[in-house]
VOTIKE-771255 format. One record per residue (C-alpha): residue in three letters; y, z, x. Coordinates in steps of 0.02 Angstrom, whole numbers, plus 50000, padded with zeros to 5 digits. Each point is the difference from the previous one (the first is absolute). Layout:
<sites>
AlaYZX/...
</sites>
This chain:
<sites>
Unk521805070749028/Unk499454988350143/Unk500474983950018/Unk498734986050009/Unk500054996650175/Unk499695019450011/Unk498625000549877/Unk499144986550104/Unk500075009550174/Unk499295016049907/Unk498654988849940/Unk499724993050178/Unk500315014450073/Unk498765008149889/Unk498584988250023/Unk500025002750210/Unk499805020749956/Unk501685004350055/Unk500505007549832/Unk498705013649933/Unk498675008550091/Unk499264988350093/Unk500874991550177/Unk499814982450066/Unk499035008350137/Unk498645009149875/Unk500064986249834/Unk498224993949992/Unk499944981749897/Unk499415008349825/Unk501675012150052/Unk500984982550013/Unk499194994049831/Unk500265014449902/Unk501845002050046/Unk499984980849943/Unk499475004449849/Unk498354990450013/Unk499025013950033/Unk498354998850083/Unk498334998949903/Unk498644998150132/Unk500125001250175/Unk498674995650163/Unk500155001650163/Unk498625005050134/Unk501585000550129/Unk500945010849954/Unk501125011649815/Unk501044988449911/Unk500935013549924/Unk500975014750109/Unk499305015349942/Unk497994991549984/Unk498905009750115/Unk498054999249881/Unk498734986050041/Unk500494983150036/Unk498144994749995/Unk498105004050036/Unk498984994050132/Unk498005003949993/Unk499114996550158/Unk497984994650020/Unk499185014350092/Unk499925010249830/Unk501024993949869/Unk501275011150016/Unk501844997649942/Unk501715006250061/Unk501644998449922/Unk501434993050156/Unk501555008449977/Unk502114996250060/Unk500075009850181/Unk501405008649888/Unk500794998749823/Unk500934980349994/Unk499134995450166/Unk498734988250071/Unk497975004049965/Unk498925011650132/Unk499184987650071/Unk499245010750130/Unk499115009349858/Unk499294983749945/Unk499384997250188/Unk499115016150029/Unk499224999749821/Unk499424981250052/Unk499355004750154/Unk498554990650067/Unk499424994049813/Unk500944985549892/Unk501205005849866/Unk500414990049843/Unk501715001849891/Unk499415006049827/Unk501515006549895/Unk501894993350031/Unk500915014749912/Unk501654997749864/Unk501255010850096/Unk501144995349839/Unk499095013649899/Unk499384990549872/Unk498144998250072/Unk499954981750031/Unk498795003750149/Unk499224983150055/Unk498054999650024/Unk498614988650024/Unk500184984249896/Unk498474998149852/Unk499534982849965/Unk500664989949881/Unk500364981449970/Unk499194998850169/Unk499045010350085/Unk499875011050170/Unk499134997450156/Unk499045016849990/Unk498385002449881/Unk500705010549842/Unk501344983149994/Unk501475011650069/Unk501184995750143/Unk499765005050174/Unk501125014350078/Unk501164996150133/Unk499535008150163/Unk501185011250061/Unk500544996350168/Unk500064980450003/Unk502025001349967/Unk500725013150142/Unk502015000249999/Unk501295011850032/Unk501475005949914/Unk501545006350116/Unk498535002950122/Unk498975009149910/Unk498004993649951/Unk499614994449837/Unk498794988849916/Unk500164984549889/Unk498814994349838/Unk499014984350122/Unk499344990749841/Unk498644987950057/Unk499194985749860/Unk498875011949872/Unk501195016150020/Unk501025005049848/Unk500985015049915/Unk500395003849804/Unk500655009049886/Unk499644992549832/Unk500765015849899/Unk501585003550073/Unk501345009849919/Unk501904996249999/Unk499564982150057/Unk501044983749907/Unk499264992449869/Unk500364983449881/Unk501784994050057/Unk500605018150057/Unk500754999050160/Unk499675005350174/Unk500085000050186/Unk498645001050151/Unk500094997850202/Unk498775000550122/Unk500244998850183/Unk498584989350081/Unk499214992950146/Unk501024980050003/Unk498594994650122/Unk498405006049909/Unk499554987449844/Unk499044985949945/Unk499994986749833/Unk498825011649905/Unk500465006149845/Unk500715013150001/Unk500705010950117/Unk501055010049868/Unk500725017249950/Unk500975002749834/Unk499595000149821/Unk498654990549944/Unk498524999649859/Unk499145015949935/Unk498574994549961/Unk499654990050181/Unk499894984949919/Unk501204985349982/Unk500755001449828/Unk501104984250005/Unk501874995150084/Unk501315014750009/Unk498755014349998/Unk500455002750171/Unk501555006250107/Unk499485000950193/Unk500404997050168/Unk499124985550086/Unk499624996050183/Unk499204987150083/Unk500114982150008/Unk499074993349869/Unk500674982949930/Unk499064997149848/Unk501345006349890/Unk501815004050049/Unk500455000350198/Unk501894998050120/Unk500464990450137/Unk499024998150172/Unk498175005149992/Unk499985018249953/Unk499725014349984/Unk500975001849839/Unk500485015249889/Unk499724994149821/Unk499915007549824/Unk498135000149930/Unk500495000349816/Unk498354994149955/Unk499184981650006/Unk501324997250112/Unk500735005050182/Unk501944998749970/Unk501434996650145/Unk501234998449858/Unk500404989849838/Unk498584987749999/Unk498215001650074/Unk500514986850150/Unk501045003250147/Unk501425011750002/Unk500874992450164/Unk500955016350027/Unk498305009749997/Unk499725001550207/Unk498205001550103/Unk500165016550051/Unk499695004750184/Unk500585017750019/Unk498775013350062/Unk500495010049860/Unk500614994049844/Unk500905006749840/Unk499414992949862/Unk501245003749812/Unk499584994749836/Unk501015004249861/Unk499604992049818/Unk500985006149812/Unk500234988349835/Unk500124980450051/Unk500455005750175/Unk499325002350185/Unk500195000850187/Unk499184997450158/Unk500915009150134/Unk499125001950181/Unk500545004650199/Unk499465005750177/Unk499325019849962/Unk500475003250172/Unk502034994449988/Unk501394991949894/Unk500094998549819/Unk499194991649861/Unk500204980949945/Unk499874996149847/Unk498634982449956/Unk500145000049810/Unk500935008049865/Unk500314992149833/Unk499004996949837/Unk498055002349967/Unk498874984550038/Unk500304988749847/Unk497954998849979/Unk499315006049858/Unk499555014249999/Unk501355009850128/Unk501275003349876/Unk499765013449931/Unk498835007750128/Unk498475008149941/Unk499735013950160/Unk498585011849950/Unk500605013850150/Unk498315001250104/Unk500435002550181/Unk499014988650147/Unk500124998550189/Unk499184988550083/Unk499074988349850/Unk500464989349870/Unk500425005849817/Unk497934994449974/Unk499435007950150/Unk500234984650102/Unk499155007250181/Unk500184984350099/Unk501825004250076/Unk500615010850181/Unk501605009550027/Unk500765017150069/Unk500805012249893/Unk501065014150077/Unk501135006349835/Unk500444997449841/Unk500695006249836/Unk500304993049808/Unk501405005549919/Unk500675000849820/Unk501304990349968/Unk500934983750075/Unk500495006450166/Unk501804995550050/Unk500264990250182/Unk500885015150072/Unk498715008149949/Unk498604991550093/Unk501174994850139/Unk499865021750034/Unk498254998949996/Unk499934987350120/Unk501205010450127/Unk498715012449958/Unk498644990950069/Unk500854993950147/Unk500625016350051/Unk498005004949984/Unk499814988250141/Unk498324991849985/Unk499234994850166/Unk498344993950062/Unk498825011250105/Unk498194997150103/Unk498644991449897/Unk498885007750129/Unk499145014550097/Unk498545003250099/Unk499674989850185/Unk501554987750021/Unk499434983649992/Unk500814986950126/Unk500394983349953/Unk499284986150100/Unk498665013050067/Unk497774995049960/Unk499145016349922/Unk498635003549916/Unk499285012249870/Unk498655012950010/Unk499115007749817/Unk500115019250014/Unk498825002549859/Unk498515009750072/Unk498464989950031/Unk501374984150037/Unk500865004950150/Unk499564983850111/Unk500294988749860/Unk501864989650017/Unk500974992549867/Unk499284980850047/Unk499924982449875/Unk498754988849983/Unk500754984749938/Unk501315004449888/Unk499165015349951/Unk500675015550083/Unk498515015950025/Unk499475011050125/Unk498914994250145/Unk499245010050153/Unk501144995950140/Unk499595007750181/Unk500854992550186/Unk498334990250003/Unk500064989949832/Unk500364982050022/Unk501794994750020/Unk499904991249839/Unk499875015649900/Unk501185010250124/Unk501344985249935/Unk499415003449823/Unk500335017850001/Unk501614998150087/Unk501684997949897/Unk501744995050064/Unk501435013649928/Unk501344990149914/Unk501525002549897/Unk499635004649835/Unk500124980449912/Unk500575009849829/Unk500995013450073/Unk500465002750192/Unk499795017849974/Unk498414998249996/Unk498624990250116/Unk498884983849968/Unk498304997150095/Unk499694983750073/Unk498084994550034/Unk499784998150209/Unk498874986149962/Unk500784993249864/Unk501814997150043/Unk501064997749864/Unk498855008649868/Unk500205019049925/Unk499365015349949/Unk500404998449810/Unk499325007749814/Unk499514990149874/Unk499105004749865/Unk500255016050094/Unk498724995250110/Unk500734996850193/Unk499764980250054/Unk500604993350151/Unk500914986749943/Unk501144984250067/Unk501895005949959/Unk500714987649883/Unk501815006650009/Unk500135008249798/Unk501015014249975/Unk498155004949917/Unk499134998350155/Unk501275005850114/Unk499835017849884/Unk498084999349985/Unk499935003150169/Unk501135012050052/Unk499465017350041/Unk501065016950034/Unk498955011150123/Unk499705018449949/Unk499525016650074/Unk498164998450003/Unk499505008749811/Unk498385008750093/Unk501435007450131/Unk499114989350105/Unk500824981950075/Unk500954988649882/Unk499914991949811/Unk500564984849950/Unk500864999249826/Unk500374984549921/Unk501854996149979/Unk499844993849846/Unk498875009449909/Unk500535017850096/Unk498405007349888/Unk498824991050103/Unk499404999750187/Unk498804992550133/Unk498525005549959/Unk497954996150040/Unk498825001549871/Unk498224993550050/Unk500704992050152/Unk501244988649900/Unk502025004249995/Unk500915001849840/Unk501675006849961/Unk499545014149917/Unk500575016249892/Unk499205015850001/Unk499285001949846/Unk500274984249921/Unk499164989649853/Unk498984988250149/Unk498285006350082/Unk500924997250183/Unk501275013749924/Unk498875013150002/Unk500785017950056/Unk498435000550085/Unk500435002050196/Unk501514992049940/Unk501365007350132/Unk498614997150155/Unk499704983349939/Unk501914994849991/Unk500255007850187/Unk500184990250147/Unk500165002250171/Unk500824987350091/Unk499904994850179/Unk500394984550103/Unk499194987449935/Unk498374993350068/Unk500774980450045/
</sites>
């Protein structure tokens, strides 16, 4: 018979894979959470298996030329997705995320969001895809792709199997992008309303991020990692501040949210190294309505529990898990995730753009060849532009590179003749507009350069909405998708239309 100090190094030992079949080395999380005995019920990740021995889909991409999907694979059984299959099926079209597959088994894929309490961006009232390139990472060096979830994009699952319900308990983590949010509600994944509409407080179990103040928040001016339990963002006890909830500023974040009968826990750290801090772990909020939860065991990612489209964020991975996971146990996932070793890679491809440098943009589109990417007051379109035009309009169809203003992996364009003023959507039309400093304008108009879609030159994809790119339609620019619920969307000439070739500028 063991003692108890040797019971609780089996157990330990246990959860890291070092006793059974599995080895520190191989243990996937879901491994980790099983051997917890919180096993897991749903798990996501576009990156890479979250279990050892997982080598099916991990999700579906379905690109514009034709409709046509393909399911994205692990390189090998427990490793990171094949990316490069991704690229060459993408290949000079645009490719959309459409399924997020359950590697737990139980079939809680994730798909496009229907509408509900509110409604999505695109004409049947459903939420827009995520595109599938606008989060590149790697893992251990390998390529992978992130879920980039832009305002109006959403995934559901609103009859998931296995999931908590009432005051059962359970566990979730997601490892996310710390420096991609907003104060829109909600950027979310967890347990949430089946029928997509809010159903009243403690219907809801979820992870929150963002920075959002109009219900719970922590110290310093966010981005926070909350609890949306419904009518209410929560850092901890109350729906106020929870001083030892911290803004978050780590490129990659993990995010763990644990909730059983009249108790909870917010537990977050750097997805790249260390360990996991703990911001809040006692009783339920004493609101009415908390205790006893009322979870109804949908699954969301990227909305609210009502289909709240309005929010931003990057999601890499994530699982939910029956049970009340133990510390040790989600101090091994985290290990896990570290030893993953998330990283950043380019944001672009196509002609290298030089900061500081004047260039301008030629139309490729057949029958538009000598027309340039120009303004006319703040209204950006195409204009005939030859070495003989006036130097007015050589100015206006000139554009300073810059440092992206919303991400410096990225570029900004700055008006020759308008110092000061940007290339920016709105409306998803492109303005040239005075920069007023806003984290909302500084994202508006920042652009990643692209191999030209036509194989011809360069596109310009918005940063922030990766689905959408410079493109002319009747002489006027809009950010636009191919295929989209707008006229200038039209899949018409879409890749010539979004191609650019770009030169020194004109002034």
């Amino acid at each position: 018979m063991l003692s108890k100090p040797s019971v609780e190094r089996a157990s330990a030992l246990a959860l890291l894979g070092l006793v059974g079949t599995a080895s520190l080395v191989s243990a996937g999380p879901c491994d980790i959470y099983s051997s917890g005995g919180t096993p897991c019920i749903a798990a996501h990740s576009t990156t890479r298996a979250l279990y050892s021995s997982y080598s099916s889909a991990l999700y579906q991409v379905q690109r514009g030329s034709d409709s046509t999907t393909k399911d994205i694979s692990p390189l090998s059984a427990g490793g990171v997705a094949n990316a490069a299959a991704q690229d060459t099926f993408c290949a000079n079209t645009t490719c959309v995320i459409t399924i997020i597959y359950d590697q737990s088994g139980k079939g809680n894929h994730l798909t496009q969001a229907p509408p509900g309490g509110f409604q999505g961006p695109e004409s049947d009232g459903y939420d827009n895809l995520a595109g599938a390139i606008g989060a590149p990472v790697t893992l251990n060096g390998q390529k992978a792709y992130g879920v980039f979830v832009s305002p109006g994009t959403g995934y559901r699952n609103n009859v998931a199997t296995g999931t908590a319900t009432g005051d059962a308990a359970e566990g979730m983590y997601a490892v996310l992008d710390g420096t991609h949010y907003n104060d829109g509600c909600c950027f979310d994944y967890g347990n949430a309303e089946t029928s997509s509409t809010d159903t009243g407080n403690g219907h809801m179990e979820a992870i929150y991020f963002g920075d959002n103040t109009a219900w719970g928040y922590g110290t310093g001016s966010g981005p926070w990692f909350m609890a949306d339990l419904e009518n209410g963002l929560f850092s901890g006890s109350s729906s106020t501040l929870n001083s030892a909830d911290p803004s978050i500023s780590y490129r990659f974040f993990t995010t763990a949210l644990k909730g059983g009968a009249n108790k909870w826990a917010l537990r977050g750290g750097n997805a790249a190294s260390g360990s996991l801090s703990t911001y809040y772990s006692g009783v339920r909020p004493t609101a009415s309505g908390y205790n006893p939860m009322s979870k109804e065991g949908a699954i969301i990612l990227g909305i609210g529990g009502d289909n709240s489209v309005s929010a931003q964020g990057t999601f890499y991975e994530g699982v939910m898990t029956s049970g009340y996971p133990s510390d040790a146990t989600e101090n091994s996932v985290q290990a896990n995730i570290v030893a993953a070793k998330y990283a950043t890679t380019s944001l672009t491809s196509g002609t290298a753009l030089t900061v500081g440098n004047s260039i301008s943009l030629r139309a490729t589109t057949t029958g538009y060849t000598t027309r340039y990417i120009a303004h006319t007051g703040s209204t950006v379109n195409t204009q005939v532009v030859t070495s003989s035009s006036t130097t007015a309009l050589k100015q206006q169809a000139s554009w300073t590179v810059r440092t992206g203003l919303g991400n410096s992996a990225c570029f900004s364009f700055e008006s020759v003749d308008t110092p000061g003023s940007y290339i920016r959507h709105s409306g998803f039309a492109l303005l040239v507009n005075a920069s007023d400093g806003t984290k909302l304008f500084n994202e508006d108009a920042t652009f990643c350069p692209q191999s030209g879609l036509s194989g011809t030159g360069s596109s310009l994809r918005s940063w922030s909405y990766p689905t959408r790119w410079f493109r002319h339609y009747e002489n006027v620019l809009y950010i636009a998708s191919n295929g989209g619920v707008h006229t200038f969307d039209s899949a018409t000439s879409f890749n010539a239309d979004v191609s650019w070739v770009i030169s020194t500028g004109f002034a």
